[in-house]
C-alpha positions in Angstrom: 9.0 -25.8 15.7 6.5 -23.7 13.2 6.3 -20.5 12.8 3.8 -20.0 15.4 5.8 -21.0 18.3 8.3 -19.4 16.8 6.3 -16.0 16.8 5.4 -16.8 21.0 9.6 -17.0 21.8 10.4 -13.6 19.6 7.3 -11.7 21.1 9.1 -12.2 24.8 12.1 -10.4 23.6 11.5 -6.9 23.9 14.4 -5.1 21.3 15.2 -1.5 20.8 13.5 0.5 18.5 15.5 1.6 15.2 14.7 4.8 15.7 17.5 4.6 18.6 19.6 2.0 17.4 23.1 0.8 20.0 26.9 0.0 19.2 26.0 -4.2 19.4 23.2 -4.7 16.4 22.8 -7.8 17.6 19.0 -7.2 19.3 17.8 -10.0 21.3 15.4 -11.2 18.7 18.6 -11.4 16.1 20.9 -13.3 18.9 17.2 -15.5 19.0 17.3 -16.1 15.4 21.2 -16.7 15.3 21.1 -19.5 18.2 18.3 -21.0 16.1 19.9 -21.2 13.2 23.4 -22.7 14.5 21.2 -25.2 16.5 20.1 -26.6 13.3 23.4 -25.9 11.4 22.3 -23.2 8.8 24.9 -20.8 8.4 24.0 -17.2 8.7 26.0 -14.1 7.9 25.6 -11.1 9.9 26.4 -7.7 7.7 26.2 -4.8 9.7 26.1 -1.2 8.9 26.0 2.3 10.0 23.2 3.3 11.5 21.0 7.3 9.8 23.1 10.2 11.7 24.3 8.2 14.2 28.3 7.7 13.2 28.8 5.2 16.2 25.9 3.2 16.2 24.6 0.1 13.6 21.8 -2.0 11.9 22.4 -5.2 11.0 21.4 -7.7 8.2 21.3 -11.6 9.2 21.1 -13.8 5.5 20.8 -17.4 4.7 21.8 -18.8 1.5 20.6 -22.2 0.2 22.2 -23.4 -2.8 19.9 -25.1 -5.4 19.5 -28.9 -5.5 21.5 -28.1 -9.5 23.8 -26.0 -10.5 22.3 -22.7 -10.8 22.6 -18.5 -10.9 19.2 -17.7 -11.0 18.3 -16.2 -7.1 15.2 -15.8 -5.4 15.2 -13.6 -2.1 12.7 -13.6 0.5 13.0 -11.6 3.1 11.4 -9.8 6.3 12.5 -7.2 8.8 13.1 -7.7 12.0 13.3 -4.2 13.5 10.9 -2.6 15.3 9.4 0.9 15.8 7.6 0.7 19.4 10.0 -1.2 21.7 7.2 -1.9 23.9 5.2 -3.9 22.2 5.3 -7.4 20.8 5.2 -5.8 17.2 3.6 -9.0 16.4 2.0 -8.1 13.0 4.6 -5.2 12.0 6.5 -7.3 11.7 7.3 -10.3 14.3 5.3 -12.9 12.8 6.7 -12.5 9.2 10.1 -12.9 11.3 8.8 -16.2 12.2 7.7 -17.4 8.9 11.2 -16.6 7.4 12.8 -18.7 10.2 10.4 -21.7 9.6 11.0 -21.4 6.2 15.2 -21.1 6.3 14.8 -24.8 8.2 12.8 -26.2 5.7 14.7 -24.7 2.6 17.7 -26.6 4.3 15.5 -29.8 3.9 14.3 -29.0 0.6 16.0 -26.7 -1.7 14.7 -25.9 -5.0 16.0 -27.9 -7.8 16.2 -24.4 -10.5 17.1 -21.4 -8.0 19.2 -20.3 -5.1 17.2 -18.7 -2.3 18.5 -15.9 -0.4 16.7 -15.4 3.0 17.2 -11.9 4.8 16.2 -10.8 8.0 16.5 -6.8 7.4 16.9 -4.1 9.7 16.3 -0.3 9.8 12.5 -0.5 7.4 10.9 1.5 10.6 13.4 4.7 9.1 11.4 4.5 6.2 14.8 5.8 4.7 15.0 2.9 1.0 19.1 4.1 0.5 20.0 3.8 4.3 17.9 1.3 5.1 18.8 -3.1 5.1 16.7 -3.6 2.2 18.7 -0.5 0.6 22.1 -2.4 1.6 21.1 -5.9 0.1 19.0 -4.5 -3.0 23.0 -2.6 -3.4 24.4 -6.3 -3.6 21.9 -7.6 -5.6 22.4 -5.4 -8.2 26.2 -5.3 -8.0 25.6 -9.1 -8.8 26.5 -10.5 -5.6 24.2 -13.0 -5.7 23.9 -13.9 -9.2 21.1 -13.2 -11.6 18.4 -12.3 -8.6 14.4 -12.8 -10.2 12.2 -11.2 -7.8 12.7 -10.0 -3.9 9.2 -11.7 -2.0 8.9 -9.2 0.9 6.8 -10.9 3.7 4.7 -8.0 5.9 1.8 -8.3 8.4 1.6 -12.1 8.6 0.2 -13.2 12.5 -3.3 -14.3 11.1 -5.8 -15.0 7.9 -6.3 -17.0 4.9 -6.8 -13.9 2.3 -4.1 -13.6 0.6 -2.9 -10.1 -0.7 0.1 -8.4 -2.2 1.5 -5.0 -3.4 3.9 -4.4 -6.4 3.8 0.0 -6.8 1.9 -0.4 -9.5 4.5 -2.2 -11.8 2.7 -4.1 -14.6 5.4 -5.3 -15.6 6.3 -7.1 -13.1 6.4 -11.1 -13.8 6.6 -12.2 -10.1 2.7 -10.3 -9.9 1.6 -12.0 -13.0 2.1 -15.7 -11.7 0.8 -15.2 -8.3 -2.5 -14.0 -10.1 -2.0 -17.1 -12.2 -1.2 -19.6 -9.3 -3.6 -17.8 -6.3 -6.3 -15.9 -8.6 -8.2 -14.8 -5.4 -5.0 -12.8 -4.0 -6.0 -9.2 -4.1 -3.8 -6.5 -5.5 -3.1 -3.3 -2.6 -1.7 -0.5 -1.9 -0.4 -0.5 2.0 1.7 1.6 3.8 5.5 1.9 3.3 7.3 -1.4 3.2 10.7 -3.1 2.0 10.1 -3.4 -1.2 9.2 0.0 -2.1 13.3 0.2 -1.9 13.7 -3.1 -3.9 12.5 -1.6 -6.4 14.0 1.8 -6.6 17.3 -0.1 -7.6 15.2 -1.7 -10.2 14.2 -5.8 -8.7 11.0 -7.2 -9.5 9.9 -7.1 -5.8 6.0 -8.0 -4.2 4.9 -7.4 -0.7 2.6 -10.0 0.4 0.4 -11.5 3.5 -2.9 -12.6 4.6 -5.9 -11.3 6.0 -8.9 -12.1 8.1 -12.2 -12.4 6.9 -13.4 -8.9 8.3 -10.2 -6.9 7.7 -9.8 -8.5 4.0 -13.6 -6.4 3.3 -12.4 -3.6 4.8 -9.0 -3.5 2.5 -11.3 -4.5 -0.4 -14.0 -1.5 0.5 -12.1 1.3 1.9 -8.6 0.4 0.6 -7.2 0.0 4.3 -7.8 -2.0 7.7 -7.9 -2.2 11.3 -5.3 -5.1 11.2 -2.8 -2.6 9.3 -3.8 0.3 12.1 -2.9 -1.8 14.6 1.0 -0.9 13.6 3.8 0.1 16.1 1.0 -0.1 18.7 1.1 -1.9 22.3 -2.4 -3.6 21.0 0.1 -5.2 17.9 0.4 -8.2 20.6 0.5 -12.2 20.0 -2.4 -12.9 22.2 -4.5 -10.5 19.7 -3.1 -11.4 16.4 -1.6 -14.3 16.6 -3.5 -17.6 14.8 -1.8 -20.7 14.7 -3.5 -22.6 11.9 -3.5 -19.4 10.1 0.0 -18.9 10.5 0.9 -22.8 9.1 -1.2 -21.9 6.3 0.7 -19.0 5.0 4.1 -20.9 5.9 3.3 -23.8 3.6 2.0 -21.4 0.8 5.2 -19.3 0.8 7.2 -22.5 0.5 5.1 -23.2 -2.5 5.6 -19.9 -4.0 9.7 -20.3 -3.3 9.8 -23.4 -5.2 8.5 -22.8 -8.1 10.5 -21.3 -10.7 9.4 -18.2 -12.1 7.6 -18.6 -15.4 8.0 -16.5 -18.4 4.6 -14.3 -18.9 
């Protein structure tokens, strides 16, 4: 299945909203994503932790690891989180669909795993908190640091990917970031934002090289590239944030076979 049909199954699982998280983390889109993965026999480790004020509840991490084709500790982690904010919407945009690319992408990684560099896929929890220290990227970015998962080169944090072909990305302003520099070299029409609060705004508070990316539609791109903002990005933790409005399936296999691309390259020195 791609990503896109992928994207149609999760958006008819309603979950609860992380704001009001329940003793079982499991949500019905991570039970989705765990019979997935043991139908294609990936193993996937669930690490759960305590959810913001709330001593009896949890979040929950799910991660893949796919060894390199060699011998390797050099890491690459991509990851995308799979809690939401409005637990009646599909949340397909914020942040369903990047869900579904992640998924695609842990079946194909299983096909074709880079020959230079583990790959660590996470599906994170609590980013609607907007809380970096208590939040799943907080927890992993711990472990990555903590050398968990040997020497870890950049953290690719997939946002806001249903639909478009122009490409975009966000790094907090580090220029020193290497994993910025060779997307400019390998995409040079990817445009460098500023967006709202994401993942790897916490990635790099423990010091990873981490890039939020996705696509964009014609129209919305010109409005990010004019006013520094967009009706696709407004459209978050709203009931409009559906599939039937966002959703683009030839769009959607674009972005799936570009992140693959991205994943398999090693990352060059600047």
């Amino acid at each position: 299945m791609s990503a896109y049909e992928y994207l149609a199954a999760l958006c008819r699982l309603r979950s609860w909203s992380s704001h009001a998280p329940r003793k079982d983390p499991l949500t019905p889109r991570l039970r989705f994503l765990l019979d997935v993965l043991k139908r294609h026999e990936i193993e996937a480790q669930t690490d759960a932790f305590p959810a913001v004020s709330r001593p009896a509840a949890q979040y929950a991490n799910l991660q893949v690891y796919v060894a390199a084709r060699e011998q390797s500790c050099q890491t690459v982690v991509v990851c995308a989180h799979h809690d939401v904010s409005n637990s009646e919407s599909d949340n397909c945009q914020d942040n369903t669909a990047s869900v579904a690319h992640l998924l695609a992408l842990c079946l194909r990684l299983k096909e074709r795993p880079p020959f230079g560099h583990n790959v660590l896929a996470v599906f994170l929890d609590a980013e609607e908190i907007v809380d970096p220290p208590r939040s799943g990227a907080g927890r992993l970015a711990e472990r990555c640091v903590q050398g968990e998962y040997g020497d870890v080169d950049y953290v690719l944090n997939l946002e806001l990917t249903a639909n478009g072909r122009n490409l975009w990305f966000e790094n907090g302003g580090n220029s020193h970031s290497r994993l910025s520099a060779q997307l400019q070299r390998h995409t040079p029409a990817i445009h460098h934002a500023s967006t709202p609060y994401n993942d790897s705004v916490a990635f790099r508070l423990y010091g990873l090289d981490s890039v939020c990316l996705g696509p964009l539609d014609d129209a919305n791109f010109n409005q990010l590239k004019r006013s520094g903002f967009c009706e696709t990005w407004a459209l978050c933790h709203s009931p409009h944030d559906s599939f039937e409005r966002s959703a683009r399936r030839a769009d959607m296999d674009a972005f799936t076979d570009w992140v693959e691309g991205v994943i398999q390259r090693p990352l060059e020195a600047r």
